[in-house]
C-alpha atoms as one frame of an Amber mdcrd trajectory, in Angstrom:
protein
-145.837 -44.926 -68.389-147.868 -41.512 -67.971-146.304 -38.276 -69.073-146.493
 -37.257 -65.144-144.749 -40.489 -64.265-141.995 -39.722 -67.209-141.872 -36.125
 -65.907-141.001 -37.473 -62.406-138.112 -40.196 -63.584-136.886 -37.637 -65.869
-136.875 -34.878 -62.559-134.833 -37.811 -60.163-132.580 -38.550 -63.266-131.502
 -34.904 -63.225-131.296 -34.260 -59.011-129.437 -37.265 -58.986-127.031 -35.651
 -61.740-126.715 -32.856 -60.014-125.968 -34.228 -56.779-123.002 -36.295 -58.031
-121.395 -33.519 -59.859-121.761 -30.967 -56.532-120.310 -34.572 -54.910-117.161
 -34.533 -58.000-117.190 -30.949 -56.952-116.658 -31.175 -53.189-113.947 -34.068
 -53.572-112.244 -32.405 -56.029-112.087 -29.171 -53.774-110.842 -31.543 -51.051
-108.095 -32.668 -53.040-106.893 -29.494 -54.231-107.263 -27.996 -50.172-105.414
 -31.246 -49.156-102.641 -30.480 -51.974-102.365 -26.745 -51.293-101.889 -27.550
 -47.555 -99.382 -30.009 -47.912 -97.337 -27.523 -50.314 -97.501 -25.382 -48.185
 -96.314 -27.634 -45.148 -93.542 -27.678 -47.506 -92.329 -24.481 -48.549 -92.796
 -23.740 -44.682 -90.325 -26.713 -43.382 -88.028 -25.763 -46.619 -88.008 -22.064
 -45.164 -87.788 -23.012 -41.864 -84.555 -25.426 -42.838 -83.111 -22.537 -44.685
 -83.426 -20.138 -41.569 -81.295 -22.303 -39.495 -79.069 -23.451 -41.633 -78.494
 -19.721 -42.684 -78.775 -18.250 -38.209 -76.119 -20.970 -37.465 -73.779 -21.636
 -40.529 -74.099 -18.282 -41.850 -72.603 -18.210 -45.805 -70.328 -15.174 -46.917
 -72.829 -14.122 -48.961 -74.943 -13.645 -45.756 -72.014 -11.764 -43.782 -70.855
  -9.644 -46.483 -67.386  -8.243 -46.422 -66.730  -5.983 -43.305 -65.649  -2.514
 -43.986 -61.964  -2.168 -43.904 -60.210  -0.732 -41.270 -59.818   2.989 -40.844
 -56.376   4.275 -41.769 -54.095   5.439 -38.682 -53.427   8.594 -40.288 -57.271
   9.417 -41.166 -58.315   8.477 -37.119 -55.413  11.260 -36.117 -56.530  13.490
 -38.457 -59.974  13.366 -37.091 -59.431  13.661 -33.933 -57.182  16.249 -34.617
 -60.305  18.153 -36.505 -62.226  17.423 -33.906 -59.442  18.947 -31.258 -59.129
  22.286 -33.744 -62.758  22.490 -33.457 -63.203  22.795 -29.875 -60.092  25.311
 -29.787 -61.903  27.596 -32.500 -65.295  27.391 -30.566 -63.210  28.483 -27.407
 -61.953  31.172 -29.319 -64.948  32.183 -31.184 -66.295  32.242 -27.172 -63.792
  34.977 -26.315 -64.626  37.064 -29.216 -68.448  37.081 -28.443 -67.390  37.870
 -24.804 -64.792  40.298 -25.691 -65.673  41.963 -29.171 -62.265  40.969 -30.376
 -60.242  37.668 -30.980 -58.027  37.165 -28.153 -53.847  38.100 -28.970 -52.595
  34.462 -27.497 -54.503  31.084 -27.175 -53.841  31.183 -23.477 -56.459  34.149
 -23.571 -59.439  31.968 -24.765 -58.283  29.292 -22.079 -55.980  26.430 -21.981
 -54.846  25.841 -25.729 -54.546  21.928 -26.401 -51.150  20.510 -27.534 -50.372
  20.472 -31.171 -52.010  24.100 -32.035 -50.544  27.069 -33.458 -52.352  30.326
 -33.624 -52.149  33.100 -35.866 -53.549  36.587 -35.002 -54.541  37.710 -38.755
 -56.834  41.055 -38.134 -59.600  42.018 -34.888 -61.643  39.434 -36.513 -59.776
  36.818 -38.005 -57.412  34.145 -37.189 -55.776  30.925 -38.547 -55.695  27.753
 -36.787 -52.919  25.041 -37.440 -52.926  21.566 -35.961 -50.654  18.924 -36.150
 -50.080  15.699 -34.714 -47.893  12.704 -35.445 -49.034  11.885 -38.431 -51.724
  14.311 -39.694 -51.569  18.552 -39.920 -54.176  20.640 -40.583 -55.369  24.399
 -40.892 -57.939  26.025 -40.050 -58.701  29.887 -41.316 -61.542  31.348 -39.462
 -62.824  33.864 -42.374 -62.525  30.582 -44.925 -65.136  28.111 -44.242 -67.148
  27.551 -41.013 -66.211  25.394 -38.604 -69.620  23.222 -38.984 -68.027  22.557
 -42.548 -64.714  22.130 -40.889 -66.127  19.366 -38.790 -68.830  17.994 -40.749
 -67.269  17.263 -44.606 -64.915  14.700 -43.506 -61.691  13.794 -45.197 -62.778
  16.513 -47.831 -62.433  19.248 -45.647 -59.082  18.247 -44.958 -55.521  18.814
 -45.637 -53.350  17.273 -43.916 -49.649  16.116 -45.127 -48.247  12.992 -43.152
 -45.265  13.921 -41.035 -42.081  11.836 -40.784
């Protein structure tokens, strides 16, 4: 055999060497693709199981725990706030129409049931609400009445009646 003839066996030798590795390559790539996909054919239908089990037999863990009811005596008590602050906005009303706090509820309008007003000075006045379980006050030169109505339970004090 001639060098060029050696040359050229030795050249096929190699291309055919390389073609069955890039051929190893591209099954083995297959594999792994058909592998991945049916993993993840898998985690999807174990997801997908999960989901419904979880929409339609919902565990506690799911739920949680619901909050627990509210207290009569805190619901009064709010709307009782809530009441006292409408009755101090009337009034506030009358003394930007007026210059002056009025001398009776009846002045700033039709007072709502449960309210006692004091007359303090020109200016200031204190408010006291009570219901049948809650009682609260209300002291115009104290704390706003956004604070009065916003802070909650904090804001208030109220004594249960019996």
């Amino acid at each position: 055999m001639t060098t060029e003839q050696e040359r050229t066996a030795a050249l096929a030798a190699f291309m055919r060497d390389e073609a069955q590795k890039v051929d190893a390559g591209h099954r083995a790539e297959e594999e792994l693709r058909l592998q991945s996909s049916g993993r993840r054919h898998g985690v999807l239908t174990l997801s997908l199981v999960i989901a419904v089990y979880v929409w339609f037999f919902p565990p506690a863990w799911v739920q949680g725990n619901p909050p627990p009811p509210v207290p009569t005596a805190a619901e009064e008590a709010s709307a009782l706030r809530m009441t006292m602050y409408v009755q101090a906005q009337r009034i506030e009303q009358f003394r930007i129409d007026n210059g002056r706090i009025p001398y009776n509820l009846g002045e700033a309008g039709q007072a709502f049931e449960g309210m006692e007003y004091i007359r303090l000075t020109d200016r200031n006045y204190r408010l006291h609400g009570r219901s049948d379980q809650a009682m609260l006050s209300l002291s115009s030169g104290g704390q706003s009445l956004h604070d009065f109505l916003g802070n909650g339970d904090s804001v208030l004090d109220w004594v249960k009646i019996q």
